[in-house]
N, C-alpha and C positions, 0 to 999 in steps of 0.2 A: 062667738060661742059655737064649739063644737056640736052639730045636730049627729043624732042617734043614728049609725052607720052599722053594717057587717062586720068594717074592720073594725080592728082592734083600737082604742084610744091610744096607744103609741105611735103605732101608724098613721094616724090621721093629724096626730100632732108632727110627725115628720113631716110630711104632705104640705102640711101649710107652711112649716119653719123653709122647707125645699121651695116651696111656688114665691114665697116673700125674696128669695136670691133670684131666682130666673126673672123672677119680676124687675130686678133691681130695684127691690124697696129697700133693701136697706146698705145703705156707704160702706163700700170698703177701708176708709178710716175712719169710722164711731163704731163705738164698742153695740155688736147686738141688742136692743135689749131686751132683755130674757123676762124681767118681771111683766112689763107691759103685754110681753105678746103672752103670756101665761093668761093674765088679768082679758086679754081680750078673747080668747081662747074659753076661761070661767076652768082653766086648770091649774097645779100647782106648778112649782117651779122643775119638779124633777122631770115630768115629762118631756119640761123642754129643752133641759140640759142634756137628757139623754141623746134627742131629736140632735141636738147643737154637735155630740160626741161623736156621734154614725157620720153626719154631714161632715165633718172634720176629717176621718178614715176616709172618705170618698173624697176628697181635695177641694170642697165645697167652703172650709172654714175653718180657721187658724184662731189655737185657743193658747192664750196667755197665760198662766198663772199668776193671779194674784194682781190680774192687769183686767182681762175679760176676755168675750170671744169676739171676732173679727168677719168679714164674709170675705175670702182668701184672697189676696191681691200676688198675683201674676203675673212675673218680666212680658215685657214683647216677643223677647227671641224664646222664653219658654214656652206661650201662646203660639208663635209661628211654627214651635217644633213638634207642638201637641196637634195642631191639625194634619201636618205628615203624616202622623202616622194615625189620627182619627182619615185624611181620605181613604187610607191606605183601607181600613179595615170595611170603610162604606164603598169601596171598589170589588171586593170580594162578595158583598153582599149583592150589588149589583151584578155582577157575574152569574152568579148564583143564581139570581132572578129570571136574569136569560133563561137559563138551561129551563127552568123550573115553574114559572107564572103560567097562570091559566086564563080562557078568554075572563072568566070572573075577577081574576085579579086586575088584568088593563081596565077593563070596566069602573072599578074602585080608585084607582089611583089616576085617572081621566076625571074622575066623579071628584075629588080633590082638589087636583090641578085646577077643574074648571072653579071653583069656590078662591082658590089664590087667585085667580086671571082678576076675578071681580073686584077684589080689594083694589085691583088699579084706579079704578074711578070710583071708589068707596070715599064716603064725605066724614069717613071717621077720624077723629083727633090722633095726633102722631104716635100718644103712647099706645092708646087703645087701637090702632091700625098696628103700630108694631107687635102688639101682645097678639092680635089676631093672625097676624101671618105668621108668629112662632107655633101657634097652636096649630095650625094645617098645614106649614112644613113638618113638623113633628107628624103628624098623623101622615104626611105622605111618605116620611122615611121610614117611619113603624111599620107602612103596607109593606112596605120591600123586607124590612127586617124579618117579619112573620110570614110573608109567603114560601119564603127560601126553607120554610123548617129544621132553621138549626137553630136550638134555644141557647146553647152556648153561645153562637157567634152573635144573635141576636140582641141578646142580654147585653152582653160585651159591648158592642154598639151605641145600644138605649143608653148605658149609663154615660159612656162620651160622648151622645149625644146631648145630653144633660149639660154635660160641666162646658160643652160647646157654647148654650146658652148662656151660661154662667158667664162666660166670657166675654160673649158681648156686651151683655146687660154689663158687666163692670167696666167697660171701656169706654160708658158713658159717651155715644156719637153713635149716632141711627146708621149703623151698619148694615142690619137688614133693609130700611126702608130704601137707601138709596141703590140697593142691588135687588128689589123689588120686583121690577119689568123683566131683565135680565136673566132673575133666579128664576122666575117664569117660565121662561122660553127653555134654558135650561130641562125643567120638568116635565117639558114638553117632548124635548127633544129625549129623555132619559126613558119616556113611558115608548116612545116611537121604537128606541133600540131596543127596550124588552119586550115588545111587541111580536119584532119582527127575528126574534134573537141574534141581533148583532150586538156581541159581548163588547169587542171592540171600541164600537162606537160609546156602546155606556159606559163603559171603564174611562174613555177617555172624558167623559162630559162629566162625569159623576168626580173625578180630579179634580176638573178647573172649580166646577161648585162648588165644591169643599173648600179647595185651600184660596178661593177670588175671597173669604172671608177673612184668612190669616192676612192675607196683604191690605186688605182695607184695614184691618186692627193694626198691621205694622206701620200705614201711612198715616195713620191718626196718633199713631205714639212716637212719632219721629217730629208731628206737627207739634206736640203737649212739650215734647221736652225740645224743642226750639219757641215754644214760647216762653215757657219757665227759663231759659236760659236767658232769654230779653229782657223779662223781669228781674233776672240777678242781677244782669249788667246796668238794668235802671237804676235798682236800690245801690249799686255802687258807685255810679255817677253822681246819685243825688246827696251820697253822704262827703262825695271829693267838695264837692259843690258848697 
């Protein structure tokens, strides 16, 4: 049930239809469904179709006619080509940060950092530890996005930021959790170069970040379709058989 908010009731119905993909609650093969989350919601159906039509324009969800709607499934080598050009756009905002962060800003995104360092010996369950370090990586990429004061590029960003999520969430294999320690040090190292403004150093650390996540998704979907292909060759041994 939606509680009494600022924003608008479409909004908030966005919101949640959006947080249900990042979450990867709902299968990229079963159809949405739209009456339930309506009915859980205590809204009708249109605001969620609407919700479902915006997510669809923003590459979040592939609608069917006459079939349903989908949460959008994604080649490997599409996902590998979309993070190219997503570091690309998170290296400029780094950049940018060099020139531009103030002591207030390291302060904030140290203040972050330090809250990701502790998830490392955090005693929480794998989904709710992976939901939790998507929330404070999101919150430490948004400090860099919004100290740089450029709402276009920022904006731009956030939303591939987003469908980045998306991505993993549908790739079904703890891609965050097992570059966890790693993406750490990373953020560690990214606040030191904005720190000290060496562009350099972060443009190069703020790359490997970004795309160490395409190659984990490309080696988990090279592992799904060599087992699917073991599985073919099972079911045709066992029908020679």
């Amino acid at each position: 049930m939606l509680l009494r908010q600022k924003t608008g009731l479409g909004v908030q119905v966005y919101q949640h239809v959006r947080q249900l993909l990042l979450d990867g609650a709902l299968h990229v093969d079963a159809a949405m469904p739209i009456d339930a989350i309506a009915e859980d919601l205590g809204v009708s159906r249109q605001p969620v179709m609407d919700a479902v039509r915006r997510l669809a324009l923003e590459g979040f969800v592939t609608i069917t006619p006459q079939v349903g709607s989908f949460p959008r499934r994604y080649s490997v080598q599409e996902m590998v080509d979309f993070y190219k050009l997503f570091a690309e756009a998170e290296c400029v905002c780094v950049q940018l940060a060099c020139e531009r962060a103030d002591a207030g800003h390291i302060r904030q995104l140290k203040a972050i950092s330090a809250e990701i360092g502790q998830l490392a010996t955090s005693r929480l369950g794998k989904v709710e530890l992976a939901r939790e370090y998507r929330r404070l990586n999101q919150r430490f990429h948004s400090e860099i996005h919004s100290l740089i004061q450029s709402a276009a590029l920022a904006e731009a960003t956030e939303v591939m930021g987003d469908l980045s999520d998306f991505m993993v969430a549908t790739a079904e294999a703890p891609i965050f959790l097992e570059r966890l320690k790693v993406a750490h040090k990373e953020h560690q190292a990214l606040i030191a170069a904005i720190e000290t403004r060496d562009a350099t150093t972060a443009v190069s650390v703020m790359r490997q970040h970004v795309r160490a996540i395409s190659e984990r998704i490309a080696k988990v979907g090279k592992l799904r379709v060599t087992a699917d292909d073991a599985e073919g060759t099972g079911r045709k041994v066992s029908r020679r058989g």
